[in-house]
C-alpha positions as CSV (number, residue, x, y, z in Angstrom):
1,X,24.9,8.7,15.0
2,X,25.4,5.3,13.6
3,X,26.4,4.9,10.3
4,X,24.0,2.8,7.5
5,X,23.4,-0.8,8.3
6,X,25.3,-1.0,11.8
7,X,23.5,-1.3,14.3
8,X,23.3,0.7,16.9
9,X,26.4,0.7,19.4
10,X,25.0,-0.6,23.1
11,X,27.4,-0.1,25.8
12,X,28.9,-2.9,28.0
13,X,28.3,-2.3,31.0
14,X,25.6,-4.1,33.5
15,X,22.2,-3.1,33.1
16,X,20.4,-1.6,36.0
17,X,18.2,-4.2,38.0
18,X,14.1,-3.0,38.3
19,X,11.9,-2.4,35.9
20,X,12.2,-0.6,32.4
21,X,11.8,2.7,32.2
22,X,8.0,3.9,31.0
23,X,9.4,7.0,28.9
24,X,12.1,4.9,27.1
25,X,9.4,2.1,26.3
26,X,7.3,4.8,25.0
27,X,9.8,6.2,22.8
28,X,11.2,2.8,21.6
29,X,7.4,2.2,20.6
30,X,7.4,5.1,18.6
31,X,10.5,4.7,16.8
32,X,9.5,1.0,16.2
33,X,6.2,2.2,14.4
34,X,7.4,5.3,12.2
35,X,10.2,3.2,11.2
36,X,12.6,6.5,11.4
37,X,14.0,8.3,14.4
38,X,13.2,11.5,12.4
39,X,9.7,10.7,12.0
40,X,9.1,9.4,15.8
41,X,11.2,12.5,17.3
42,X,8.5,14.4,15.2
43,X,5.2,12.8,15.9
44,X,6.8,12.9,20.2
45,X,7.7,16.4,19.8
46,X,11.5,15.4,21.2
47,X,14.5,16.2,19.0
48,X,16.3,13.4,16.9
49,X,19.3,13.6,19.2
50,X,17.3,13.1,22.2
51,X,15.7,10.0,20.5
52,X,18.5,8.5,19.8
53,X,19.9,9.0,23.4
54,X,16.6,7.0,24.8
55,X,17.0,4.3,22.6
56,X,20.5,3.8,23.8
57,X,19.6,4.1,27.6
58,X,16.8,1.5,26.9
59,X,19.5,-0.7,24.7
60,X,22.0,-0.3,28.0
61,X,19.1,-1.3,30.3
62,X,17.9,-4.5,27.5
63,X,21.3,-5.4,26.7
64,X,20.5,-6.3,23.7
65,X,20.6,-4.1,20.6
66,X,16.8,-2.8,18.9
67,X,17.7,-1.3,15.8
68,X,19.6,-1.5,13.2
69,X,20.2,1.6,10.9
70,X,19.2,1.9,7.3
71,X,20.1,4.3,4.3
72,X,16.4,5.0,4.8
73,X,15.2,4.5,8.6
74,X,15.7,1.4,10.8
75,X,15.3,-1.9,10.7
76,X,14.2,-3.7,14.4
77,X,16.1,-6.4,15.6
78,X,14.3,-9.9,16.3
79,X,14.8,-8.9,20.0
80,X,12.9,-5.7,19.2
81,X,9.8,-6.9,17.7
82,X,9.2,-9.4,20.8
83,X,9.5,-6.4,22.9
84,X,6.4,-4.4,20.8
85,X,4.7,-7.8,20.9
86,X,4.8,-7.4,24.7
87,X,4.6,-3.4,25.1
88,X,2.4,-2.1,22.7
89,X,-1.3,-3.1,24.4
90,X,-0.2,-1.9,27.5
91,X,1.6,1.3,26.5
92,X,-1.9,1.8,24.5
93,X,-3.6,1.2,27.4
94,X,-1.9,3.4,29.5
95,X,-2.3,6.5,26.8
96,X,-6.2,6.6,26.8
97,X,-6.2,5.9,30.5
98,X,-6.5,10.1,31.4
99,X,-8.2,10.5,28.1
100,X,-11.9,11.1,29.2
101,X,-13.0,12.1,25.8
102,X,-11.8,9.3,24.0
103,X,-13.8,7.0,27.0
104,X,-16.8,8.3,26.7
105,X,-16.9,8.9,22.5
106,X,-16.8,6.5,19.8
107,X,-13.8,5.3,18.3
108,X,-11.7,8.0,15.7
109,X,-12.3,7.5,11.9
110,X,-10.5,5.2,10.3
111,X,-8.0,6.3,8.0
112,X,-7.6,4.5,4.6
113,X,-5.7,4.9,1.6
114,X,-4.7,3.2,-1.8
115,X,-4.6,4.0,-5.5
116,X,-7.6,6.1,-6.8
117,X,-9.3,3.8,-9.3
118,X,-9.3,1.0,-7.1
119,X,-10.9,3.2,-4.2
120,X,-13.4,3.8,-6.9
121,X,-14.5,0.2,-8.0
122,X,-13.9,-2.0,-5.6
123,X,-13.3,-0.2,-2.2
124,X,-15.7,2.3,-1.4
125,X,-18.8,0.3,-2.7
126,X,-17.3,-2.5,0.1
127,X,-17.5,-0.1,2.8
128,X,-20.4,1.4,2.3
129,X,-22.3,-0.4,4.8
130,X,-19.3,-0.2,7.4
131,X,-20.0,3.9,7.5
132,X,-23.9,3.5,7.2
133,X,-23.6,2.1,10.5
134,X,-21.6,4.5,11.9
135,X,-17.9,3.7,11.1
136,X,-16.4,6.9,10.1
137,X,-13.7,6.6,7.3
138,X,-11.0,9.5,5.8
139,X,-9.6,8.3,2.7
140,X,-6.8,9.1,0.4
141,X,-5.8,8.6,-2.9
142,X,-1.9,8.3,-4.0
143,X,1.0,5.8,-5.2
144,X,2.5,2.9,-2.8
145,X,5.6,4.6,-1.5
146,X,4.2,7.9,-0.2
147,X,1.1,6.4,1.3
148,X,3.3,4.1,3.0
149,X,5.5,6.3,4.7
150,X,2.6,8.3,5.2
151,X,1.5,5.0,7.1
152,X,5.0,5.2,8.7
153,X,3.9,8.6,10.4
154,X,0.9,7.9,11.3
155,X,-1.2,9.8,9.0
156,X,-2.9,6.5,7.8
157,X,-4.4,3.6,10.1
158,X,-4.9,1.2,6.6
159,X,-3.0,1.4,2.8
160,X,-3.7,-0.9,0.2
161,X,-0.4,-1.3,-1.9
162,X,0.4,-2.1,-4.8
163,X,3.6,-4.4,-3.9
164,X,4.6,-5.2,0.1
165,X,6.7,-2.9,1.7
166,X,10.2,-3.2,2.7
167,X,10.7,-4.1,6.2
168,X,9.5,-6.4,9.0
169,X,8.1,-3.5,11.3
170,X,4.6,-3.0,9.2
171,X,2.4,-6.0,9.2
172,X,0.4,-6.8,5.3
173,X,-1.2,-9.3,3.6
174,X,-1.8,-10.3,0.5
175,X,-5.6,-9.0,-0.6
176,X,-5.9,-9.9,-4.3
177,X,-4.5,-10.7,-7.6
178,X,-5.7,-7.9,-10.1
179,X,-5.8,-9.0,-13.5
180,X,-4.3,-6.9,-16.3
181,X,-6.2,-7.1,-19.7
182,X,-5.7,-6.3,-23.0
183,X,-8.8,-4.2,-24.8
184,X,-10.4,-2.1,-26.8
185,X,-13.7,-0.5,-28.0
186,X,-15.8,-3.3,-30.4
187,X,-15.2,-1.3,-33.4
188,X,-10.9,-1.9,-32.9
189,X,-11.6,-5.3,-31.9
190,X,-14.0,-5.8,-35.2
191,X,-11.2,-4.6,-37.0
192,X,-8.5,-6.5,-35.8
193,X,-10.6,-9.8,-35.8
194,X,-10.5,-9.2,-39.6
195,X,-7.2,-9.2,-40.1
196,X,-4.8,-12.4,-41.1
197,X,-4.7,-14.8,-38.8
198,X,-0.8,-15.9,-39.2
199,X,-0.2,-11.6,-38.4
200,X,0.3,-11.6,-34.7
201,X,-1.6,-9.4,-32.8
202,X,1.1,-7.4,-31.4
203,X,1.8,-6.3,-34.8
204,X,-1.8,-5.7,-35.9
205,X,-1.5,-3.5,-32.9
206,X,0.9,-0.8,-35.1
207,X,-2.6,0.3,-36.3
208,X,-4.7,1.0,-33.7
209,X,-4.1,3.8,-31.1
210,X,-2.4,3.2,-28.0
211,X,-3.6,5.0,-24.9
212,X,-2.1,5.3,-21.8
213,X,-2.4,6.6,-18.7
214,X,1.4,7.6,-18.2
215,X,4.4,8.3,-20.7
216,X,6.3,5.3,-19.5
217,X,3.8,2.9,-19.7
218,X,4.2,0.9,-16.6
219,X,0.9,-1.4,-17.2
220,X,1.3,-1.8,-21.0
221,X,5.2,-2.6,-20.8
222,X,4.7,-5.3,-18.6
223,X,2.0,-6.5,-20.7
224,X,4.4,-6.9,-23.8
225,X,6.8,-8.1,-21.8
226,X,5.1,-11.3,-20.0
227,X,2.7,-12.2,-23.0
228,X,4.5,-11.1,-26.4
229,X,8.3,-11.1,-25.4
230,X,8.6,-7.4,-26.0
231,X,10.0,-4.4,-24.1
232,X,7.5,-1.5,-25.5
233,X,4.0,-1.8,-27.6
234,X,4.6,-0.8,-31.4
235,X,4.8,3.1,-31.8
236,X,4.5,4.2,-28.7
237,X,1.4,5.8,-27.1
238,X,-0.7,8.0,-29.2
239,X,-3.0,9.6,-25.9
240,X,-1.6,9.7,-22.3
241,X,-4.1,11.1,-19.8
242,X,-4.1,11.5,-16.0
243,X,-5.4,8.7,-14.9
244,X,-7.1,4.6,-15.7
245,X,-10.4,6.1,-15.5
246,X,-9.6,8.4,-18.0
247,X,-8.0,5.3,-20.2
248,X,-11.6,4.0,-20.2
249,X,-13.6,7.1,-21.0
250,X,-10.9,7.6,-24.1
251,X,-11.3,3.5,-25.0
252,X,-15.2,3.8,-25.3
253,X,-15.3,6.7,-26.8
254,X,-13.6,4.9,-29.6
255,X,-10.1,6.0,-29.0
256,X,-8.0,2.9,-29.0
257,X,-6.8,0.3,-27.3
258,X,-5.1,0.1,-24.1
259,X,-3.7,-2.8,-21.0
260,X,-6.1,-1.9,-17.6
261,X,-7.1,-4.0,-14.4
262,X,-9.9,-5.8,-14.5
263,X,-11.5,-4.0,-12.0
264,X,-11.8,-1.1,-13.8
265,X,-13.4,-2.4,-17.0
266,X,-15.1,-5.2,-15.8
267,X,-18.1,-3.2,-16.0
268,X,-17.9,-2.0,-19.7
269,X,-17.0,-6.0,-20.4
270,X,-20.3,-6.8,-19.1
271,X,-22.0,-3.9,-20.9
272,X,-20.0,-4.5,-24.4
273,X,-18.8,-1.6,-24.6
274,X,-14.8,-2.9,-24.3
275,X,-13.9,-6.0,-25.4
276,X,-10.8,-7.9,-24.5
277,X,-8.4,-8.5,-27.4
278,X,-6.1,-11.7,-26.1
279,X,-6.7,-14.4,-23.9
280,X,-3.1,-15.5,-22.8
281,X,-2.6,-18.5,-21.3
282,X,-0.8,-16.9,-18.1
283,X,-1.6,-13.0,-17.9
284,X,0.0,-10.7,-15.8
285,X,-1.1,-10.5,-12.5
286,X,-0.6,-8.0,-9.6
287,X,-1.2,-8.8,-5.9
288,X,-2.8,-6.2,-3.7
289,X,-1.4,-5.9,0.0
290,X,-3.6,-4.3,2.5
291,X,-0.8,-2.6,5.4
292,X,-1.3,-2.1,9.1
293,X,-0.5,0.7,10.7
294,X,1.2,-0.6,14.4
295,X,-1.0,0.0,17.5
296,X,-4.1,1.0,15.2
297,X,-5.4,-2.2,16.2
298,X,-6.3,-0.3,19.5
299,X,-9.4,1.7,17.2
300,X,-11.8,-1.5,16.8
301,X,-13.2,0.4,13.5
302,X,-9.5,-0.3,11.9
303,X,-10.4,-4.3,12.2
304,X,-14.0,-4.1,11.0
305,X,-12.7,-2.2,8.3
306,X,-9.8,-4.4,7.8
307,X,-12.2,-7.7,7.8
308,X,-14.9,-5.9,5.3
309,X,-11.9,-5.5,2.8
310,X,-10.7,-9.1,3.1
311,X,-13.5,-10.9,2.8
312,X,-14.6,-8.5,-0.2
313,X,-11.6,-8.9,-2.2
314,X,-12.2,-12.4,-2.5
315,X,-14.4,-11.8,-5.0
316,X,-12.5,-9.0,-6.8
């Protein structure tokens, strides 16, 4: 086994002359997709040692090293991604070939996945349509790095993340810029209006109830620290519940203040029944990625679902 960030060790000696074997492209494919030789010996029902074994014999008959070892998986090589580039639609091709079932019925659901809030909002109401004619969708809810390597093992087809994954063997692009905003029910924001002017309003804050979807914070930290120069809000969080949909129930009920997307209040802005507290000149932004599964492409339901998402988040 080769040891973290070598790459792996191809013999010299003269590759064999014909063409590459079908078995070793397969398995090269897999490996190149999960990202792991542990997750690829898995999903081909082969052993790791056996994996490895192929991808050497296939390196031997290539010449030319495909991947280089990671404290957490494999990196391809630059020779290993023009290889998928050239294998995977016929290898794909080949595998539905004897595959009557999947000839004669409609393509397999598509399966999605990405934080539970935005699902809620944003993502579902965009799809709508898509399974109303018939595309059929199995979505999951959960942080970045486990739906990604769920992504890795081919459990998902689509995951919207919340930063790009590390790596050049997944394929993403940027979907949107999420808007982080600073409110609070119109009885806080009465109050605070109120208030001396020269007071800054991240003092003021020491007053009002912070809530908070998590003990560390992660949304309202970064608040503080890109607008007001702070590490942590004044006083810490005085609710922390499951979840940002729960931040909003406990905000209009009157509970305090809080930092969510704007997707997820944007309809209690409109209503009145949040308002937003500061208007910095540069808030804090997060970009959305939307991630590719490799060779999902070959389900035409993953690209109408992938096109309905793009063109909607233009307007998110």
């Amino acid at each position: 086994m080769a040891s973290a960030g070598r790459v792996l060790p191809v013999n010299d000696v003269a590759p064999p002359r014909g063409p590459l074997d079908l078995n070793l492209l397969r398995t090269f494919l897999a490996v190149y997709r999960a990202g792991s030789f542990t997750t690829a010996a898995a999903r081909l029902g082969l052993s790791q040692p056996t994996v490895t074994a192929q991808i050497r014999a296939l390196e031997q008959q290539t010449t030319r090293p495909l991947f280089t070892r990671l404290p957490r998986g494999t990196e391809p090589t630059a020779f290993a991604h023009e290889l998928a580039a050239r294998v995977t639609l016929p290898l794909d091709a080949l595998a539905g070939v004897g595959d009557a079932d999947r000839l004669e019925s409609r393509p397999s659901p598509v399966h999605l996945a990405g934080p539970s809030e935005l699902l809620c909002t944003r993502v579902l109401p965009a799809l709508a349509p898509l399974v109303a004619g018939g595309v059929g969708l199995r979505v999951a809810q959960g942080q970045t790095e486990h739906l990604v390597e769920q992504l890795r093992a081919g459990q998902q087809d689509l995951v919207i993340a919340t930063r790009r994954p590390r790596g050049r063997s997944l394929e993403s692009v940027a979907l949107a810029d999420e808007e982080y905003l600073l409110v609070a029910a119109p009885t806080w924001a009465g109050a605070l209006a109120g208030r001396d002017p020269g007071t800054g309003l991240s003092s003021l804050l020491r007053e009002v109830p912070l809530v908070s979807y998590a003990e560390d914070m992660p949304i309202v930290r970064r608040y503080w620290r890109t607008v007001f120069g702070k590490q942590i809000p004044p006083g810490g969080a005085a609710m922390t519940v499951p979840n940002l949909h729960a931040v909003v129930a406990a905000l209009v009920a009157g509970a305090g203040y809080s930092v969510l997307p704007r997707s997820i209040c944007q309809e209690h802005l409109d209503a009145g029944r949040l308002l937003v507290l500061d208007d910095p000149a540069e808030p804090p932004l997060n970009t959305l990625f939307l991630v590719q599964r490799p060779g999902s492409e070959a389900n035409p339901d993953v690209a109408r679902v992938r096109e309905v998402l793009r063109e909607a988040a233009r307007s998110w």
